[in-house]
C-alpha positions as MATLAB code, in Angstrom:
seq = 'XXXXXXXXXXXXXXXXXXXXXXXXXXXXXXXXXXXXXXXXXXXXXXXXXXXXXXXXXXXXXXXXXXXXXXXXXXXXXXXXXXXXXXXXXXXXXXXXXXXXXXXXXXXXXXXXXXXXXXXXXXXXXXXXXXXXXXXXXXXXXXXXXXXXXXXXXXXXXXXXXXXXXXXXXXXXXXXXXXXXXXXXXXXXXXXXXXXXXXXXXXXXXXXXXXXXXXXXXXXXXXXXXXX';
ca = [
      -0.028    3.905   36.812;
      -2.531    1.734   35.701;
      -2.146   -1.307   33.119;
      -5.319    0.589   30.882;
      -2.998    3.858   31.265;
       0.238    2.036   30.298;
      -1.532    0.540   27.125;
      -3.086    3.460   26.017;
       0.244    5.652   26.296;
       1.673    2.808   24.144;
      -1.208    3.631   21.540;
      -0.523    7.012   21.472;
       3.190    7.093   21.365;
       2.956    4.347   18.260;
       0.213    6.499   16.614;
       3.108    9.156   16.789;
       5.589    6.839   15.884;
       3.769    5.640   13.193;
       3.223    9.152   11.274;
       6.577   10.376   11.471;
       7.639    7.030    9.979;
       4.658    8.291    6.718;
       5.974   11.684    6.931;
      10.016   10.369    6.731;
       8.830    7.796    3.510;
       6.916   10.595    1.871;
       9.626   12.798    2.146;
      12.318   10.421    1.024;
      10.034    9.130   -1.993;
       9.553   12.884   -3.152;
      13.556   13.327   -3.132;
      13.884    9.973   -5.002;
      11.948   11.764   -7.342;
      13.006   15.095   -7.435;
      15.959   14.254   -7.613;
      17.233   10.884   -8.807;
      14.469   10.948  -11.091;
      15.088   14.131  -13.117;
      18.867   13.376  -12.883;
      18.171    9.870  -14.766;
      15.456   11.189  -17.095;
      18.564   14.105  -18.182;
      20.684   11.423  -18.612;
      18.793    9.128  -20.938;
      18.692   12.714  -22.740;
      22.057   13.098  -22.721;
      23.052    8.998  -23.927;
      20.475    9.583  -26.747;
      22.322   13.055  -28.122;
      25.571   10.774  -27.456;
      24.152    8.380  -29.763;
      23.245   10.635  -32.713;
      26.587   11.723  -32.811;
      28.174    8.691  -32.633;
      29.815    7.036  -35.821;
      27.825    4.607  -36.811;
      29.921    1.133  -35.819;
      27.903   -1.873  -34.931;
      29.971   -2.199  -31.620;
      29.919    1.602  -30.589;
      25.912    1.047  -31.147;
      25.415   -1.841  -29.167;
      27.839   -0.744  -26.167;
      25.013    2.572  -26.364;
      21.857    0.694  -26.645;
      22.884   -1.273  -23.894;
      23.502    1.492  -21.904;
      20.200    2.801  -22.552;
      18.701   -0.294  -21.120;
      20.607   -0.104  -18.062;
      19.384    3.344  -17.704;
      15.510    2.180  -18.582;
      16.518   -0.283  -15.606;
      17.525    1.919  -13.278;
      14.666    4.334  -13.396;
      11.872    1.655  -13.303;
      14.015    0.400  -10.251;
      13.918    3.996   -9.014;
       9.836    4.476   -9.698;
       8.892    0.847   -8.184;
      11.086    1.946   -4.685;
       9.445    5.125   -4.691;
       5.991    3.566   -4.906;
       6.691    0.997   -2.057;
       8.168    3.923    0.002;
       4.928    5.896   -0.545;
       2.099    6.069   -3.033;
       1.738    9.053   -4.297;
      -1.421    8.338   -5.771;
      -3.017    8.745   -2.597;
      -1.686   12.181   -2.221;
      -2.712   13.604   -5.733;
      -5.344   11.030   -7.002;
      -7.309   10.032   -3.921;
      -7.877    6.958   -2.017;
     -10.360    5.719   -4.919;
      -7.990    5.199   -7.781;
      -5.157    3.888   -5.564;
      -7.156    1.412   -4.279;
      -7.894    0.497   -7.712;
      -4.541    0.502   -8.872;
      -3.203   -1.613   -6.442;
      -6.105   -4.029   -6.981;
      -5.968   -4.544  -10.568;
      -1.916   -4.257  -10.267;
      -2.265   -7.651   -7.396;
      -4.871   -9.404   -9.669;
      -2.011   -9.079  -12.715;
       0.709   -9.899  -10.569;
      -0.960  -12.552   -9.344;
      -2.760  -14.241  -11.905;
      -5.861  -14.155   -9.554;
      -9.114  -12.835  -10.223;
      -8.949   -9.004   -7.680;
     -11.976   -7.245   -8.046;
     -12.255   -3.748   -5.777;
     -15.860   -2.462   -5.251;
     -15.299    1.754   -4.143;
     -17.603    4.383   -3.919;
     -18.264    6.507   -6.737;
     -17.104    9.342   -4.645;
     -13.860   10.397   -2.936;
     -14.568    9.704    0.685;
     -14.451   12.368    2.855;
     -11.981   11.838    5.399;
      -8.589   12.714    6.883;
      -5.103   11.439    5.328;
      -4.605    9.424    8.423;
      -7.238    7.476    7.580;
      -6.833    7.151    3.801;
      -2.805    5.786    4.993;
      -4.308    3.307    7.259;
      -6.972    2.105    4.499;
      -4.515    1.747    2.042;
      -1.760   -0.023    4.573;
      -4.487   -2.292    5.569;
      -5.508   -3.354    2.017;
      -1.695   -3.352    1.195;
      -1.112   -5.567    3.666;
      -4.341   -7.644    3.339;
      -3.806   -8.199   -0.330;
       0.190   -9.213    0.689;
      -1.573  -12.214    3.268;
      -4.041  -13.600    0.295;
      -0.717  -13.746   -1.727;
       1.081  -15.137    0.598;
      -0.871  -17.904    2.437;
      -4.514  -17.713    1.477;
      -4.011  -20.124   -1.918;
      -7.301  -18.168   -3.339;
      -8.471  -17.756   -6.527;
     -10.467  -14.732   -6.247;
      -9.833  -11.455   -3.506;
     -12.445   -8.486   -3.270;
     -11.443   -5.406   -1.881;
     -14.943   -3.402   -0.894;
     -15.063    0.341    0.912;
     -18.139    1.362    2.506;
     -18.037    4.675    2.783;
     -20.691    5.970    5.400;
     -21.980    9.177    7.457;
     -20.285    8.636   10.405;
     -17.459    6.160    9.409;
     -15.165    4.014    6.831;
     -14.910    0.830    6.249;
     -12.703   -1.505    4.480;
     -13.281   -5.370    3.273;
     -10.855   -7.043    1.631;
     -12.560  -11.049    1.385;
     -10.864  -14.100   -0.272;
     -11.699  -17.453   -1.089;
      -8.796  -19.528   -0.009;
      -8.369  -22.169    2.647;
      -9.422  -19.995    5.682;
      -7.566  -19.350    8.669;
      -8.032  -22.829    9.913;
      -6.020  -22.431   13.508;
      -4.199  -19.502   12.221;
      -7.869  -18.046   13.553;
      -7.017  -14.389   14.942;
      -8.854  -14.077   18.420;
      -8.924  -10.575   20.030;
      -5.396  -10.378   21.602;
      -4.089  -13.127   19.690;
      -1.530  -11.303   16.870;
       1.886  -11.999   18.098;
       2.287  -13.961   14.440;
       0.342  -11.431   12.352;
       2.995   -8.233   13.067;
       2.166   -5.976    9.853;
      -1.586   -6.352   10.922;
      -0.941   -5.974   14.478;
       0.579   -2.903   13.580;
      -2.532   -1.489   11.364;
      -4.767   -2.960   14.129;
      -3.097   -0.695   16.667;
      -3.242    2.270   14.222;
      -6.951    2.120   13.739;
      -7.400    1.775   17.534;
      -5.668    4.996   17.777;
      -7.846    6.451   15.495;
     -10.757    5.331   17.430;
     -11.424    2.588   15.277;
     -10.589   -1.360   14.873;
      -9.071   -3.923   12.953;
     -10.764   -7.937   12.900;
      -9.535  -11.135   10.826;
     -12.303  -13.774   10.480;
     -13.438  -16.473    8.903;
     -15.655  -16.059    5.364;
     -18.302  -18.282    6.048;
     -16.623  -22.365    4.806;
     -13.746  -20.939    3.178;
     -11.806  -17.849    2.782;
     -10.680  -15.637    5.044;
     -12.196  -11.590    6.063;
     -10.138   -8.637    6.949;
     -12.359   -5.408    7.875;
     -10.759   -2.299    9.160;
     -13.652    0.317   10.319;
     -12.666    3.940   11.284;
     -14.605    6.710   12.347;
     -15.017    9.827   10.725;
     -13.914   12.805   12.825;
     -16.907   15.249   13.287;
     -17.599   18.223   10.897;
     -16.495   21.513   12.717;
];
């Protein structure tokens, strides 16, 4: 069997790998909320009737109120673990407004100018290649944060005929030797790992410089033909 066979049997088993591993977070993010979720939101329902019926001492008040809080504690915990598991935004809003979200949500985090640029539209394309968009941009945004010291990050989709493409640009100190050459991503594993997912898709994944300063991540996919 030939190296090109071996590698692209590789591809194709971490393509498969790589959406049960969606599937599994999905799933476990919908029982977090299904679940956990309602049985939290019943009882902050429940603590409130408690309270109305409580006698009205200062300490039997306070010990309820913070209760409450602990409660309001748990279920933002809850919500922000289900979003990191999986965005359901993607699956009932589109690939436009999580995008957004997650853009405007860095910038605020972050303190940093984020601007996203999306078309007005909903691109038409499979869920496998609104995850990998979103994953890439995820993971994009996670590098600026991390390493790029940049005061600005745009995050631009070009959505044509025949493919997809993602941009997400900053203006930080560049890759310097940190440079990504093709084959060169044994330090760079959560890209490697979208890299290898857009290959299986039939697309790619490149890391370059943005002109003096600044650093460029484009994913481009393909769009599967209309049958």
């Amino acid at each position: 069997m030939s190296a090109t066979t071996d590698a692209a049997e590789l591809r194709e088993l971490l393509g498969y790998v790589s959406n049960c591993w969606d599937d599994e977070r999905r799933a476990l993010s919908r029982q977090m909320h299904d679940s956990l979720g309602s049985s939290l939101t019943a009882l902050t329902m429940h603590l409130g009737l408690l309270t109305s019926k409580l006698p009205q001492e200062p300490a039997l008040l306070e010990r309820a109120a913070q209760m409450k809080k602990l409660l309001h504690t748990i279920i933002e915990t809850n919500r922000d673990m289900q979003h990191k598991l999986w965005n359901d935004k993607l699956e009932f809003l589109g690939l436009r407004v999580a995008l957004g979200e997650l853009v405007a949500q860095f910038g605020s985090e972050q303190l940093m100018t984020a601007r996203s640029s999306l078309p007005e539209d909903e691109p038409a394309c499979p869920r496998s290649h609104r995850v990998v968009l979103l994953r890439a941009a995820e993971e994009g945004l996670r590098n600026v944060a991390t390493h790029a010291r940049a005061k600005s990050v745009d995050v631009i989709v070009d959505d044509m005929d025949d493919s997809i493409t993602l941009l997400v640009k900053d203006d930080g100190v560049g890759l310097g030797q940190a440079e990504v050459a093709d084959g060169d991503w044994h330090q760079h594993h959560g890209l490697r790992m979208i890299r290898e997912r857009a290959i299986f898709l039939g697309g790619s994944l490149s890391l370059t410089a943005n002109g003096s300063q600044g650093a460029v991540l484009m994913v481009s996919l393909p769009k599967p033909p209309i049958s």
